[in-house]
C-alpha positions as CSV (number, residue, x, y, z in Angstrom):
1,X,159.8,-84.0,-11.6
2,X,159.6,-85.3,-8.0
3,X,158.0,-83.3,-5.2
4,X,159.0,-82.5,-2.4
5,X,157.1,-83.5,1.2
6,X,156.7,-79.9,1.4
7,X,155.1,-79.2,-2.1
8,X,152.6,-82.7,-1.6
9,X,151.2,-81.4,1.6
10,X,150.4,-78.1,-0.4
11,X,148.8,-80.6,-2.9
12,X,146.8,-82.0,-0.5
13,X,145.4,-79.4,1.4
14,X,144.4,-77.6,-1.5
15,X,141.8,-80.1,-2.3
16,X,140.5,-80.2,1.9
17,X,138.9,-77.8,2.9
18,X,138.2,-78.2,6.5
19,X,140.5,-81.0,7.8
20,X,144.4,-81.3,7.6
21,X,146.7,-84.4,7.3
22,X,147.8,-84.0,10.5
23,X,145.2,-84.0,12.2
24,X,143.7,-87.3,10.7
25,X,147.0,-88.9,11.2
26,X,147.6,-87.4,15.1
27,X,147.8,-90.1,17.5
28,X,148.9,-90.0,21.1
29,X,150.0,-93.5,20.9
30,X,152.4,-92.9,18.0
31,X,153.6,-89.4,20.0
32,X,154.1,-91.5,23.2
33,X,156.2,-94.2,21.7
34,X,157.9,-91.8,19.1
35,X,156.1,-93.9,15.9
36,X,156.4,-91.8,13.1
37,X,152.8,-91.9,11.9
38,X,153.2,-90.0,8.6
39,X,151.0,-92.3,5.8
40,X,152.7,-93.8,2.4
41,X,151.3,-92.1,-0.3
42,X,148.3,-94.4,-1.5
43,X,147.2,-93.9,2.2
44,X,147.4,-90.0,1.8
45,X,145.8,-90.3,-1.5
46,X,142.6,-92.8,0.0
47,X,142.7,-90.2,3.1
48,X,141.9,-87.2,0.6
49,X,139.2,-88.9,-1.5
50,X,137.8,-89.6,2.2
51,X,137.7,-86.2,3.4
52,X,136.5,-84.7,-0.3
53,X,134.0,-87.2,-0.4
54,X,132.1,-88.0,2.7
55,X,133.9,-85.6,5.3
56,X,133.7,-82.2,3.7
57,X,130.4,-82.7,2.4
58,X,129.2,-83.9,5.5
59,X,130.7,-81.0,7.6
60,X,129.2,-78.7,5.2
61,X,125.8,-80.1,5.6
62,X,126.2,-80.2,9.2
63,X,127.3,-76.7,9.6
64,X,129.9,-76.8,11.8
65,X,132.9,-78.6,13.0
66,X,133.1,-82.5,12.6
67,X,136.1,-84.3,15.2
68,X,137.4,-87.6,13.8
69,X,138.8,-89.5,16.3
C-alpha cells in the first residue's frame, strides 16, 4: 500500500513533538524564487531521527521553545 503525501506528514508528526516539517524545511530563498523545498524521503526520514533525537530532547531539557534557523 502506498501513502499518500497527506498520510506521511501524519506519520511524521506523530513521532515530533514540538517542531513541524515545514518549519525545518521553510526558507525564504526557496519562497522568493518559487523552489519547491519539500525533502525526498530519506531526507524527511534523517530530519525526524534529528528532531527525536537531539531536538526534542534538547527543547525538553531547555524548557522552552528552541528556533532552528
Amino acid at each position: 500500500m502506498r501513502l499518500t503525501l497527506q498520510q506521511k506528514k501524519i506519520r511524521i508528526m506523530a513521532k515530533m513533538k514540538h517542531f513541524t516539517l515545514e518549519e525545518l524545511t521553510k526558507s525564504q530563498v526557496a519562497a522568493r524564487l518559487k523552489i519547491d523545498n519539500t525533502p525526498p524521503e530519506e531526507a524527511r526520514k534523517q530530519l525526524v531521527a534529528l528532531v527525536t533525537a537531539v531536538l526534542d530532547p534538547l527543547r525538553e531539557a531547555w524548557g522552552g521553545p528552541v528556533t532552528v534557523t
